[in-house]
C-alpha positions as CSV (number, residue, x, y, z in Angstrom):
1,X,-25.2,54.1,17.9
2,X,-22.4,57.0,17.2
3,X,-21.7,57.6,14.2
4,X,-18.1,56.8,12.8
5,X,-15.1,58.7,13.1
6,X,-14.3,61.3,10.8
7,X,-11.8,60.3,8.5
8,X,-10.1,63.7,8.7
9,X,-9.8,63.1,12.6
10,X,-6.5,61.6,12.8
11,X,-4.0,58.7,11.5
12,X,-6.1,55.2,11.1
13,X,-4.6,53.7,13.9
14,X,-5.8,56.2,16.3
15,X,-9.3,56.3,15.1
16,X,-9.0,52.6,15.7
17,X,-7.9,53.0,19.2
18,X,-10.5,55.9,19.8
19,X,-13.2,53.5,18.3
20,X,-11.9,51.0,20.6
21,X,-12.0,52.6,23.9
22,X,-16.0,53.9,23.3
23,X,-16.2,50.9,22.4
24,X,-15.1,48.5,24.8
25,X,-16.8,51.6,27.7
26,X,-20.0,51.5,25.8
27,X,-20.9,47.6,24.9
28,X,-17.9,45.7,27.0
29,X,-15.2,43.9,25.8
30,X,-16.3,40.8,24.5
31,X,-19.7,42.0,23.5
32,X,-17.4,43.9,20.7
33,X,-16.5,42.4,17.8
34,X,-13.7,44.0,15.7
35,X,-16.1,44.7,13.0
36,X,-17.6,47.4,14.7
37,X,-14.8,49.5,15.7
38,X,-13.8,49.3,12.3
39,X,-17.1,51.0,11.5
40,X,-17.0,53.6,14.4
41,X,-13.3,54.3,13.4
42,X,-13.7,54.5,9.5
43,X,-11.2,52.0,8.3
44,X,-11.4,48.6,6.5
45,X,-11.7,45.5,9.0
46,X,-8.2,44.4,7.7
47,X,-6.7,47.5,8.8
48,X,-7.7,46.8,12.8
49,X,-5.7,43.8,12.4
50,X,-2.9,45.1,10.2
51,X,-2.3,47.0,12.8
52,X,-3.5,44.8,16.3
53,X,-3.0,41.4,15.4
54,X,-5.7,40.3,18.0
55,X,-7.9,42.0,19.9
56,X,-6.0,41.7,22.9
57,X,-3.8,43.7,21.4
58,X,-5.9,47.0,21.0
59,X,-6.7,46.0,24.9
60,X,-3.1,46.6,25.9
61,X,-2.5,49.3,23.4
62,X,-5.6,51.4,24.9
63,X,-4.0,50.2,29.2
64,X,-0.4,51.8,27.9
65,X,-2.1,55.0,27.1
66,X,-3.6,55.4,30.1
67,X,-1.9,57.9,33.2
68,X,0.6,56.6,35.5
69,X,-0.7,59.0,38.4
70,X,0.3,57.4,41.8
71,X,-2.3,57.1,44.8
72,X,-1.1,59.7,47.5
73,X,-0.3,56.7,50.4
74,X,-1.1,59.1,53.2
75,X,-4.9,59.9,51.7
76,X,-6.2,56.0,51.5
77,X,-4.1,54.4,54.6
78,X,-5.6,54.4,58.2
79,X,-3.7,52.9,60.7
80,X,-5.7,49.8,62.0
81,X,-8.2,49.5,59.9
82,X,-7.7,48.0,56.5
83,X,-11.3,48.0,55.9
84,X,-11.3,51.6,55.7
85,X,-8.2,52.3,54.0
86,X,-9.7,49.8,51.0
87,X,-13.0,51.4,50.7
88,X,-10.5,54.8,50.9
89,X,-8.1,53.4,47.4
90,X,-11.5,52.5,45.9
91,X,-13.0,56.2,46.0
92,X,-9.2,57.1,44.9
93,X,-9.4,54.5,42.1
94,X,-12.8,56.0,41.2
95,X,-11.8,59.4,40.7
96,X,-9.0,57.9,38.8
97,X,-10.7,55.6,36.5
98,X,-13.5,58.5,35.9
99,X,-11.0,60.1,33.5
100,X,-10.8,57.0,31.5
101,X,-13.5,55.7,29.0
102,X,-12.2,52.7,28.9
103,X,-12.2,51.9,32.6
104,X,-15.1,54.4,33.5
105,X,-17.7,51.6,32.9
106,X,-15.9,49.5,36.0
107,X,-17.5,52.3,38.0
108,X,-21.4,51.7,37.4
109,X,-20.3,47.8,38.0
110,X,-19.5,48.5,41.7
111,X,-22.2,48.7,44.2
112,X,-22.4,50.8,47.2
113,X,-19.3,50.1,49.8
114,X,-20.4,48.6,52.8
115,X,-18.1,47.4,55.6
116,X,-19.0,44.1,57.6
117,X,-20.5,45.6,60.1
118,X,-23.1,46.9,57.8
119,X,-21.6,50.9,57.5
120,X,-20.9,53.0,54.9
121,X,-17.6,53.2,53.8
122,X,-16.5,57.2,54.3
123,X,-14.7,58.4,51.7
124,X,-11.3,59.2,51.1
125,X,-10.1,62.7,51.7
126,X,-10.0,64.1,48.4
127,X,-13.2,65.6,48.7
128,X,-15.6,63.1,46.8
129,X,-18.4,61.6,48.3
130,X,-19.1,57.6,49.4
């Protein structure tokens, strides 16, 4: 377990939401109770929910942080073959998502791409691999 926040780090509410994301990347979502970020951030229970009423709410404070970068159309679409051009956004998404504790766990969840005829999916053309 990490060990809490320094209190010297930052206001409260940002240890919260820094608690938060490691949180919600590390153990999941629902598999974190409130109690605990108020431990990794520092702060009083109370104060998670003086300042996020519910849970939810530290949810959709930690998505409206996150970047607004657009995919690059051209890189994922392949004319014909919407099979590729999904398994192309996914690697896209990836890359994206990698930046991001609190979406970086989605990654481990997804298995290997595999199209229906039983081939790899190739990957998009930002230079990653499939």
């Amino acid at each position: 377990m990490s060990e809490p926040l320094d209190p010297d780090s930052g206001p409260a509410r940002e240890r919260i939401l820094a608690a938060a994301e490691e949180l919600f990347a590390e153990r999941g979502f629902d598999a974190t109770p409130t109690s605990r970020i108020a431990e990794r951030a520092g702060v009083p229970k109370g104060l998670v929910h003086y300042y996020f009423t519910r849970k939810p709410d530290l949810l959709s404070a930690l998505v409206e942080r996150l970047p607004e970068e657009r995919v690059d159309r051209e890189s994922v679409i392949v004319a014909g073959d919407v099979t590729e051009s999904l398994c192309r956004l996914v690697t896209v998404l990836d890359e994206m998502l990698g930046a991001s504790a609190t979406l970086s766990h989605l990654r481990g969840a997804r298995r290997t791409r595999t199209r229906p005829s039983g081939t790899r999916c190739t990957t998009a053309s930002t230079g990653s691999s499939g």
